[in-house]
C-alpha positions in Angstrom: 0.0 0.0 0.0 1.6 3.4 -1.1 0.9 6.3 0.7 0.5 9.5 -1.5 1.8 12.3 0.7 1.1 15.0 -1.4 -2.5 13.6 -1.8 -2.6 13.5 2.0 -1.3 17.7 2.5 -4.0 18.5 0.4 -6.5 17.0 2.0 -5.5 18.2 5.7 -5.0 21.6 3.9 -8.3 22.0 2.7 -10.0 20.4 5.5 -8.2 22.5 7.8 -8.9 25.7 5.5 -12.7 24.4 5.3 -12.9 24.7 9.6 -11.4 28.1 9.5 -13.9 29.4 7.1 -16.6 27.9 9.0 -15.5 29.1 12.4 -15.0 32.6 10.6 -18.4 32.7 9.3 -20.0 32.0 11.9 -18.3 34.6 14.3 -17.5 35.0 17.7 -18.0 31.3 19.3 -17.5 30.7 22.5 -17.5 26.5 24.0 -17.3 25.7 27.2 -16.7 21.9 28.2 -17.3 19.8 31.5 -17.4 17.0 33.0 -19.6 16.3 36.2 -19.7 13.0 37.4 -22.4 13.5 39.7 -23.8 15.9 42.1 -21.2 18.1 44.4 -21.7 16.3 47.3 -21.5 20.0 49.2 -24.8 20.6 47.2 -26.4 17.3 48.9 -26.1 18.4 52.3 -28.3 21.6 52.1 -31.3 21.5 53.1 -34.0 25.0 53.1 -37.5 24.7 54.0 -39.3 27.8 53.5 -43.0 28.2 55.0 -44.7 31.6 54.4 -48.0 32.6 55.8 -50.3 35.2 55.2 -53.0 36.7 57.9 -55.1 39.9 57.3 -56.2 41.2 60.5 -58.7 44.4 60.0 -57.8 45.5 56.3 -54.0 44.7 57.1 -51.9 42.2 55.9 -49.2 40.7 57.6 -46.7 38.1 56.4 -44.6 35.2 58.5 -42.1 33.5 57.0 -40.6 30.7 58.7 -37.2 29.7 57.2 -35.6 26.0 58.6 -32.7 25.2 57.3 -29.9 22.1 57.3 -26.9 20.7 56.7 -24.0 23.4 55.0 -26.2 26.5 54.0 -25.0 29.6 54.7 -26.6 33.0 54.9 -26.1 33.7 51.5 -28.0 30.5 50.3 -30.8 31.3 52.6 -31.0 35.4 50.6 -30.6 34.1 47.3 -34.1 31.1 48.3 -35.6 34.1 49.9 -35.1 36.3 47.1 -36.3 33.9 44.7 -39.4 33.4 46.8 -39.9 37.1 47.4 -39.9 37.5 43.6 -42.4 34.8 42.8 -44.8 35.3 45.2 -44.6 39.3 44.8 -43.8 40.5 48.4 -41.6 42.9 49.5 -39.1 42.0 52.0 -38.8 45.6 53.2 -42.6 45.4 54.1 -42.6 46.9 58.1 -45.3 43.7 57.8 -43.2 41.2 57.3 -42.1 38.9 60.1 -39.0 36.4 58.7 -37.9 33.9 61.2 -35.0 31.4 60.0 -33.3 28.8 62.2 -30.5 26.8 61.0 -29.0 23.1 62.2 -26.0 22.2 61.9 
């Protein structure tokens, strides 16, 4: 079996020639690539039960939130659920009728 190696340039020429074009027309990509293997096992041991309650005593409403939290959440996991919530539900934390109560265990 002979091997044409002038055959062979051209073809990796071209080819190569072929991706830049491609890439070039298609413009600014950007790739990212990983690899998980499962979940982050510092992601398995948080645990944030949120309970919100909503009274209306004499034309006034007033809001409990009861936050219970486990395993390794910090303060900043417990804002970003609460923000999430906040948004969904439409309530504003900054409500002087807002009660929030959080307890965290270890």
């Amino acid at each position: 079996m002979k091997i044409e190696y002038k055959s062979m340039l051209l073809g990796v020429l071209i080819g190569a020639l072929g991706v830049f074009t491609i890439l070039l027309i298609v413009g600014d990509v950007e790739t990212e690539f990983s690899i998980n293997t499962g979940n982050n096992i510092k992601d398995l041991n948080k645990n944030i039960d949120v309970s919100i309650e909503k009274n209306v005593e004499k034309d006034r409403v007033h809001t409990d939130v009861i936050v219970k939290a486990s395993g390794d959440v910090t303060k900043e996991d417990i804002d970003k659920e609460l923000d999430r919530l906040f948004k969904e539900h439409d309530i504003n934390k900054k409500d002087s009728n807002i009660n929030i109560d959080i307890t965290i265990n270890g």
